[in-house]
C-alpha positions as CSV (number, residue, x, y, z in Angstrom):
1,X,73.1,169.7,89.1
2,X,71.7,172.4,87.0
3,X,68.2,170.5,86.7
4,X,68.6,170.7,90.3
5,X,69.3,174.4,91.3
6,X,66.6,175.2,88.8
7,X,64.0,172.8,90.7
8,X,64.9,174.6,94.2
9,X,64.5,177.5,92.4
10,X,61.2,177.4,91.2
11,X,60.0,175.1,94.7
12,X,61.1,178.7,96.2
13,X,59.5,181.1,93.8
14,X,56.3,179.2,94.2
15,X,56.4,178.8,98.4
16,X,54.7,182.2,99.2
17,X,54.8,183.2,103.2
18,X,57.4,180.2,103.5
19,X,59.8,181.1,100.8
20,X,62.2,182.7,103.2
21,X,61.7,179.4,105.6
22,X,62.6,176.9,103.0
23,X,65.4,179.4,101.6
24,X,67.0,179.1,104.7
25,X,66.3,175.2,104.9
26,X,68.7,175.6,101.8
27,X,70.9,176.9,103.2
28,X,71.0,174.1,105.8
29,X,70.8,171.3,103.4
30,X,73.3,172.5,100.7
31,X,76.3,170.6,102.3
32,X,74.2,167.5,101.7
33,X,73.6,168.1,98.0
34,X,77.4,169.7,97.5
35,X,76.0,172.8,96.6
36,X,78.6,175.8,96.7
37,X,77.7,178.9,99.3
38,X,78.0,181.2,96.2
39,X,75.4,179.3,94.5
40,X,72.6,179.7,97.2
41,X,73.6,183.1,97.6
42,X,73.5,184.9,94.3
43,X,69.7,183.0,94.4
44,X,69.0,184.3,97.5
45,X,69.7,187.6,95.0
46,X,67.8,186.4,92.1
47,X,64.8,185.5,94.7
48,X,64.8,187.9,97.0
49,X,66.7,191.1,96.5
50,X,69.9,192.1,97.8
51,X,68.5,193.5,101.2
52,X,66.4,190.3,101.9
53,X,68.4,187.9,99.9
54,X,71.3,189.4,102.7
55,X,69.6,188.7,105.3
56,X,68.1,185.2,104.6
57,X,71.7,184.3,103.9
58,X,73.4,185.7,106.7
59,X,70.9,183.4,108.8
60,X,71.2,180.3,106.7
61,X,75.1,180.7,106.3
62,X,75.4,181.2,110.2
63,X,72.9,178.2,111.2
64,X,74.7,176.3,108.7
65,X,78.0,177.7,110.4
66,X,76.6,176.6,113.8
67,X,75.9,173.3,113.0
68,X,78.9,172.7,111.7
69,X,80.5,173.3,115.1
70,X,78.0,171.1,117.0
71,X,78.8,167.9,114.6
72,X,82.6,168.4,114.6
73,X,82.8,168.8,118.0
74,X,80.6,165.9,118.4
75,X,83.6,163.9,116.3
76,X,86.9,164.7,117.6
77,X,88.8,162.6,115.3
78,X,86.9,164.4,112.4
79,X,88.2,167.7,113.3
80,X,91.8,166.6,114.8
81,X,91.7,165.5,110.9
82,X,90.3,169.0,109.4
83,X,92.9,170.7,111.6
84,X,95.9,168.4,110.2
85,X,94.4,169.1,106.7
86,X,93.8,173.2,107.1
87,X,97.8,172.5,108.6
88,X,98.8,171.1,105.5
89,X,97.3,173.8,103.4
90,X,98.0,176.5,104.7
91,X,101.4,175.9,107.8
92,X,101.4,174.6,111.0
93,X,101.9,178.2,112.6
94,X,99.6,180.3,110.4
95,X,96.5,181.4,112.7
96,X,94.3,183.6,110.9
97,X,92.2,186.7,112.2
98,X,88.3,186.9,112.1
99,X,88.9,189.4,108.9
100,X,91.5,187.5,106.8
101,X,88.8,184.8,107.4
102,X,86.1,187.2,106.0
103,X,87.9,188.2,102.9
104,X,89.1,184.4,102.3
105,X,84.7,183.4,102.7
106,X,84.5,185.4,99.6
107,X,86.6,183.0,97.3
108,X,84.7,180.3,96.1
109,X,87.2,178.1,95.5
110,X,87.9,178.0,99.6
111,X,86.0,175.4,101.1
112,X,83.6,177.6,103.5
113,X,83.7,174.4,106.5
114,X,87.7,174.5,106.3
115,X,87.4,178.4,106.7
116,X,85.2,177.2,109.6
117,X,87.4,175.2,111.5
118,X,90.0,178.0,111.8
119,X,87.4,180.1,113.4
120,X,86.7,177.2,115.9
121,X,90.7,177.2,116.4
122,X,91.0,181.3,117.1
123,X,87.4,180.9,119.2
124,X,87.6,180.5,122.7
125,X,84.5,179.4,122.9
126,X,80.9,178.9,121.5
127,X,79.7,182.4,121.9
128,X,83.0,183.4,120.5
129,X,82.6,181.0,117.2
130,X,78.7,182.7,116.9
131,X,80.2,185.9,117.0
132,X,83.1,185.4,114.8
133,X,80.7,183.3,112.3
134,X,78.1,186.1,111.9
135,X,80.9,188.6,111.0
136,X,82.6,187.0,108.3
137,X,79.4,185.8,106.9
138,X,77.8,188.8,106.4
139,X,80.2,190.2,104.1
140,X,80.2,186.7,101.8
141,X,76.6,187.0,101.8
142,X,76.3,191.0,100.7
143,X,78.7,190.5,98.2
144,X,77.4,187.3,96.5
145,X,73.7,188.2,96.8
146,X,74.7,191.6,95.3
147,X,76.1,190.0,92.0
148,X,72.8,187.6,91.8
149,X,70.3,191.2,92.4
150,X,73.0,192.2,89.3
151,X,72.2,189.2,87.2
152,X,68.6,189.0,87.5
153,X,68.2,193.3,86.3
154,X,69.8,192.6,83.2
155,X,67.8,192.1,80.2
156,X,68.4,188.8,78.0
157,X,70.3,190.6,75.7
158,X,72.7,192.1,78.0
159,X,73.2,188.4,79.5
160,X,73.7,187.2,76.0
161,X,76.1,189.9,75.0
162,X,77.9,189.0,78.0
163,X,78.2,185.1,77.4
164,X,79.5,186.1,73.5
165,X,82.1,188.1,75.1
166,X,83.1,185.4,77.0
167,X,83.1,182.9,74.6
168,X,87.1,184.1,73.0
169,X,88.5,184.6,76.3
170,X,87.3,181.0,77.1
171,X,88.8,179.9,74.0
172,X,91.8,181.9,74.4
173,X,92.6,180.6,78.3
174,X,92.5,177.1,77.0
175,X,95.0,174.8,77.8
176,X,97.4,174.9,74.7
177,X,99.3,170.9,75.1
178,X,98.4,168.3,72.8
179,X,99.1,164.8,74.2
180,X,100.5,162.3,71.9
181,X,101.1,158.7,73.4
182,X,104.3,157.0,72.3
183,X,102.5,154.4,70.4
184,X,101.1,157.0,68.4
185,X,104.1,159.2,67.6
186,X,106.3,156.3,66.7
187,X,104.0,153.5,64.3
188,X,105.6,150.1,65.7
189,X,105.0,147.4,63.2
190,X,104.5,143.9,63.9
């Protein structure tokens, strides 16, 4: 996965006039390669800038985002599934507004097509969806870009520093069970 993000990286760096083009293609193809949203974002950062790396985002993220609504209304049973699933995640009676959908884009853990299909529930229609996708993708795509403009200013040894401090809290936040199987504790003999 890293070999690969590295790869698109340096396919994007060396594209020229149609960087932008095949950072949005990205964009478009990341669902197919299981790439995160955050991931393509804080590149777009890295590549591009915050302002640019922004805007190429917003585009791919929305295209991506309208696409999405063309296939899954192409399969009903598909999204009568999503629906039952975002149901059983969340409650049957729980219908989100355009900005709790917006702040919940920006946690990465959130699968961004599930966030998707409650904004084709609280749309009324297409131009409704368009509308509703382009506003709670801007803010996922400022933020994330933002943290990869961060990223790419700091010098290696601020990045290193930074991967040392992290180093005890990782080994702090471990998980502190050992597992001992039964066979093991208690030595049957034969």
């Amino acid at each position: 996965m890293e070999q690969f993000g590295n790869y698109i990286m340096v396919f994007i760096e060396t594209g020229g006039l149609f960087a932008p083009i095949l950072f949005i293609s990205f964009h478009l193809l990341r669902p197919l390669f299981f790439l995160p949203v955050v991931f393509i974002c804080i590149s777009g950062g890295v590549l591009f800038g915050t302002a640019a790396g922004t805007l190429y985002s917003v585009i791919g993220i929305t295209l991506s985002s309208l696409i999405f609504y063309a296939v899954i209304r192409w399969m009903p049973k598909t999204f009568a599934k999503l629906v039952h699933l975002r149901q059983k995640l969340m409650g049957q009676h729980s219908d989100m507004t355009t900005s709790q959908i917006a702040l919940l884009r920006l946690v990465p853990f959130i699968h961004f097509h599930l966030l998707s299909v409650c904004l084709i529930e609280i749309s009324s229609n297409f131009r409704d969806y368009t509308k509703s996708s382009i506003l709670t993708n801007i803010p996922l795509a400022f933020v994330y870009t933002s943290v990869g403009k961060w990223i790419s200013s700091l010098s290696s040894i601020h990045i290193l520093i930074f991967l040392l401090a992290l180093l005890p809290l990782i080994y702090i936040l471990r998980r502190k069970e050992m597992i001992i199987k039964w066979q093991d504790f208690f030595q049957v003999s034969t």
